[in-house]
Structures are given as structure tokens and as C-alpha cells.
N, C-alpha and C positions, 0 to 999 in steps of 0.2 A: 559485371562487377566493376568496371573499368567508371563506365558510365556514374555509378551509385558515386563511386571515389568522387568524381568529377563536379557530381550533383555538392556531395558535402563540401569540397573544396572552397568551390564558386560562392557556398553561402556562408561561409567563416570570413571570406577572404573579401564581401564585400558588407560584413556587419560589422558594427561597433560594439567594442564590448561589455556594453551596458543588456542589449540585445541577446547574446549570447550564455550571460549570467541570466538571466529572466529566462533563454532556454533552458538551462540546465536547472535552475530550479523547478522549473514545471515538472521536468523530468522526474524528478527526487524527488518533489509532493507525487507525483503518480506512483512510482516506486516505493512510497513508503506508506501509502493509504491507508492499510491493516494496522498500523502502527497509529495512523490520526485519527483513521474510525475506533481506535479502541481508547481513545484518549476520549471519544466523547460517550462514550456507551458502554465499558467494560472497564475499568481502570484494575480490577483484581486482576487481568491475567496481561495487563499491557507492557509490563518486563518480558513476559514470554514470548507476546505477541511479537515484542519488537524484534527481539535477536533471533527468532524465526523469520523475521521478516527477512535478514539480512542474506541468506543463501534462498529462502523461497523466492526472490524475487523472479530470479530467472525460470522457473517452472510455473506458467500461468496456471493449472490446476493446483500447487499449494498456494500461488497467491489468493486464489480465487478459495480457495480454502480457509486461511487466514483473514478474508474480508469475512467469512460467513460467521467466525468464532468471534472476531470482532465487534459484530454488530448484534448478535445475540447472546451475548454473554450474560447481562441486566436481568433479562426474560426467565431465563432458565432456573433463574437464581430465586427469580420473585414465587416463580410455582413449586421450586422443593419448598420456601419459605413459608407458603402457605398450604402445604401438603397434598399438592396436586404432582405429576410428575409429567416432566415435561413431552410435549408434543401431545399430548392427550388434550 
């Protein structure tokens, strides 16, 4: 535990903070990907996607949930549209 502290310390304390903003956004695009995937492939449920987003994060099975709803949203929608249902 001691060691981890130490590991982050060492890398705060010898970067600039330009460095450090570019980490934390990485962070935040990966954090919020359910949210970006649905911006390009869902946009009907992407209010919902997002503010689920915001306590899923922390459980990688609803993240990983929230990517799958995100990214098939379009699909599901084209085959009730055309009277097929979906997964068949």
C-alpha cells in the first residue's frame, strides 16, 4: 500500500501540469465512453445513458453494460422499424 502511495507520489511530483491534465482526461474519456459511444450510435437514450453513466462507473459489469446499450441502440430500433424483432 505504502509502495502504490509512493509509486503515485513520485509521478505527481515529478510532472508538469500540463501532463497531468492529459492524464486525467484520459481518465474521464475512458470513464465516460457509454456516454461518447452513445453520442455516436444511440442519441435516443444518450440522457439516460449518461446519468447512468455516472454511478456505473465504478461497477465494470454495468459499465460494460452501458457500452453494450450504447452501441446497439440504432440496430434494434432499424428491425422493430422494419418488422423483424430484434436478435432473430
Amino acid at each position: 500500500m505504502n509502495e502504490t502511495l509512493a509509486q503515485y507520489n513520485a509521478f505527481f511530483a515529478g510532472s508538469n501540469p500540463i501532463e497531468i491534465i492529459a492524464v486525467v482526461l484520459v481518465i474521464l474519456a475512458i470513464y465516460f465512453l457509454p456516454a461518447v459511444l452513445a453520442i455516436f450510435f444511440n442519441r435516443k437514450h444518450l440522457v439516460k445513458i449518461a446519468v447512468l453513466n455516472i454511478p456505473a462507473g465504478f461497477s465494470v459489469l454495468v459499465w460494460l453494460g452501458l457500452i453494450a446499450w450504447a452501441v446497439t441502440g440504432k440496430r434494434r430500433e432499424k428491425m422493430e422499424k422494419y418488422g423483424r424483432r430484434a436478435g432473430i
